[in-house]
C-alpha positions, 0 to 999 in steps of 0.5 A: 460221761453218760450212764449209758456210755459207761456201760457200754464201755464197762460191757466191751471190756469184760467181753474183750477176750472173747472177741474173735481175732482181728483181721490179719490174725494168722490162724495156726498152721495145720500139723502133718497128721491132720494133714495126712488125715484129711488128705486120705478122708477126703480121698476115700469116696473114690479110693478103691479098697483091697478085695479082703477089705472089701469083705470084711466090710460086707461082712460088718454092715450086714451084723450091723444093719441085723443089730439094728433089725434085732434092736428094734424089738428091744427096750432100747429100740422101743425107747428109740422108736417112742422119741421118734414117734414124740418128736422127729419130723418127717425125713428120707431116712429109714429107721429100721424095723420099723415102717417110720422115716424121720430127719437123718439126724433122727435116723441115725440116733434112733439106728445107733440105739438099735445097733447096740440095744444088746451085746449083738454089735460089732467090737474093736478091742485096741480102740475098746469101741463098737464101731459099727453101731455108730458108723453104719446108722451115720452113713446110711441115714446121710447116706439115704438123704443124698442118695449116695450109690452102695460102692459111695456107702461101702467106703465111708463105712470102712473110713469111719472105722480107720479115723474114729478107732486111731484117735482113741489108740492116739490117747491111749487106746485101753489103758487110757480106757482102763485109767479114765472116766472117760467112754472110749466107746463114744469117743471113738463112735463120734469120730468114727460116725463124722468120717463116715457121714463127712465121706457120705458128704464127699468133702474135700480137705479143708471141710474134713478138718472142720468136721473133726473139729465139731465132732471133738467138740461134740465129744462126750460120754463117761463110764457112769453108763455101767450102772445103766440095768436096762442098756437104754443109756448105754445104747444111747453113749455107745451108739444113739449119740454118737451116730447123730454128733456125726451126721450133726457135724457132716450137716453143719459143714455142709451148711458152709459153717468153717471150723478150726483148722487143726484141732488135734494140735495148736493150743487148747487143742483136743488131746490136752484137753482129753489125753495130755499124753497122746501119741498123735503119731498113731492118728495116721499109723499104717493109714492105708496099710492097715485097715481097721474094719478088718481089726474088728470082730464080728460075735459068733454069740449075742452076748457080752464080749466077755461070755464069748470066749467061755461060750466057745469053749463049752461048745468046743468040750461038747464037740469033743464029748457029748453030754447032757446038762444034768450029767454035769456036777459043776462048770469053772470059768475063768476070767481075768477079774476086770473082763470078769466084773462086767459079767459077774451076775448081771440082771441082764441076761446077755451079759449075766455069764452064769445065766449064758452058761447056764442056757448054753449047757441046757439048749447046747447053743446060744440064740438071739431069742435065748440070751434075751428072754429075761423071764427065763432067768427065773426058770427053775431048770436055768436056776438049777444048772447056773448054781452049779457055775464058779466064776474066778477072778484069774490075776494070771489072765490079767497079764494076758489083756487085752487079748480075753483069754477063758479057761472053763472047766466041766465036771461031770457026775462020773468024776470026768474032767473036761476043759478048754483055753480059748485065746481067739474067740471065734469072730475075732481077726485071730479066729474069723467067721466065715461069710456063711456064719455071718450069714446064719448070725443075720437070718437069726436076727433079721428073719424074726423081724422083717420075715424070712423073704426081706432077710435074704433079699437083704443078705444078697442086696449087701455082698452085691452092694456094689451094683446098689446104684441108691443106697435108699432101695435097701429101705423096704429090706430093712422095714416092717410092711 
């Protein structure tokens, strides 16, 4: 035998496993929750929804597309924008705020940075994800390069919260957040992301489950993102990657590519790999019945989900008793010890809750512009009043999650006592923001960007999106010039 001849056989026998099978090999059969899935991803596109469903979903693009405005102006939103200007080629779909285009691949990591630049973003506590960031830069940068209609647009943002959410409740929804590794918020944002741009796309059902497929394969992330101090990274594992591993996985179905059939069940499959002890029956749980859009809340502050609730419960004392910042001697809050650790004297202001408190007691609200101004947590004012604050770790509210309560309690120079249990934090399904109140959120976040006159033609352009025959004639609304 000739050298050559040797090795070719030696060559065939190492790879021989990872020959694909031979012909007649019969491919595994699909469980009934994938079957159920796709049957009702594929359907989505002409499905209409329920009224209040409906609004819920105007509701969430609109705090959504203003993250995206607001994050433009953010360290996040630069670092998106300088990748862009580095490298993206030329494409029909928007980054916002700003007057750049780029590939819908492109758009959608550099609109998903934006949307989670800060803590402004939209939050799902079963799934312990931020939907939004993810679902509504995949739809509208696939959305724009297809030219989809504002009905098409409105439903495959609202399956993208349905599909990416059910499969981090499948693996365990927050304990299995709680015992991982893990970032259930790029878990949930890439299938979120996928279902929304798959639905964009209009496929049927045997293309859904090829997109599931590669957005499990493209299924990433882990909580080192908490030592990130300038939320750059996790803008980009929260929201960035996650919004471009979806449109990703839409464009290549589309280009034909096939896929596993099944890749929550069979052999090797998804949920051994991440969560041997998933519950897959929860992928399809209430599918139609309970729409998870609605199951999202929507912050009443731009800060951190944790400083939400103590925010609230000062502006509820102050709304029963007036009083200046310096008539107060002292402010606890009280937190369960894992929520209270992600705030605990951060270097970032909208997630440092004792600067929050501090501002709050000072301005008596809590604006975009105040829980962003970094150099104000050197301001001598801010400095004094934040000393006065006492963060407890309550175990006994550790019991409670994951609903967050927070008790603060303010002491006044007089000796008067003044305190407040939030257990619904305003925004949230147990304690709704009204349309007006999401409407004043997103004047404050577009209005400074894009200018008073864009925002509301933006504003009108999204509770009428049903009469947007292309979704690319929002496109001036959400751009500078």
């Amino acid at each position: 035998m000739k050298r050559r001849d040797f090795l070719r056989l030696t060559a065939a026998a190492a790879t021989g496993l990872s020959l694909p099978p031979a012909r007649g090999f019969k491919r595994p059969s699909t469980g009934p929750e994938m079957t159920a899935l796709c049957d009702y991803m594929s359907a989505a596109k002409a499905r209409a929804l329920p009224p209040d469903i409906v609004e819920h979903a105007k509701h969430h693009i609109l705090d959504t597309l203003a993250s995206m405005i607001s994050g433009s102006e953010l360290p996040p939103g630069q670092a998106a924008q300088r990748y862009i200007r580095a490298n993206a080629a030329q494409g029909a779909s928007t980054i916002a705020g700003t007057a750049l285009n780029a590939s819908p691949v492109e758009a959608a990591l550099a609109n998903g940075v934006m949307a989670h630049a800060d803590e402004t973003d939209d939050s799902h506590i079963p799934s312990r994800s931020h939907p939004g960031s993810s679902t509504v830069p995949a739809a509208l940068a696939l959305g724009e390069n297809l030219g989809i209609d504002g009905a098409h647009f409105l439903r495959a943002v609202t399956l993208g919260y349905d599909v990416g959410t059910r499969v981090v409740m499948a693996m365990g929804g927050a304990d299995f957040s709680y015992e991982s590794v893990l970032s259930t918020h790029s878990i949930a944002g890439t299938f979120c992301a996928s279902a929304a741009a798959a639905c964009v796309a209009g496929f049927d059902a045997q293309r859904m489950r090829w997109v599931l497929d590669y957005a499990a394969q493209q299924s990433s992330g882990f909580i080192v993102w908490r030592r990130d101090v300038d939320h750059i990274e996790k803008g980009f594992v929260f929201a960035g990657m996650p919004a471009r591993n979806g449109v990703t996985a839409a464009l290549l179905v589309r280009s034909d590519w096939n896929g596993v059939d099944d890749v929550f069940s069979g052999p090797d499959n998804y949920f051994l790999a991440y969560a041997p002890k998933a519950a897959t029956d929860k992928l399809v749980e209430k599918l139609g019945e309970r729409y998870e859009i609605a199951g999202t809340d929507i912050k009443k502050w731009t800060v951190g989900s944790p400083i939400q609730g103590p925010l609230d419960a000062i502006y509820a004392i102050r709304s029963k008793q007036a009083f200046e910042a310096g008539e107060v001697k002292g402010v606890t809050v009280r937190l369960a010890p894992s929520v209270a650790e992600v705030v605990d004297n951060r270097d970032i202001p909208d997630i440092c809750l004792q600067h929050m408190v501090a501002v709050m007691l000072l301005d008596k609200t809590a604006s975009f512009h105040a829980a962003h101004d970094k150099p104000r947590m050197q301001d001598a004012a801010v400095l004094k009043e934040r000393a006065k604050v006492n963060l407890v770790r309550d175990e006994e509210l550790a019991k409670l999650l994951p609903v967050r309560v927070a008790i603060v309690e303010i002491e006044l120079n007089d000796g008067a006592r003044l305190s407040e249990r939030v257990t619904a934090v305003r925004g949230t399904p147990r304690n709704p923001m009204t349309r007006e109140e999401v409407i004043d959120k997103a004047r404050d976040l577009i209005a400074p960007v894009v200018g008073a006159e864009k925002s509301e033609q933006l504003i009108k352009a999204v509770y009428e999106i049903e009469a947007v025959t292309d979704i690319r004639t929002l496109r001036p609304m959400l751009q500078r010039g």
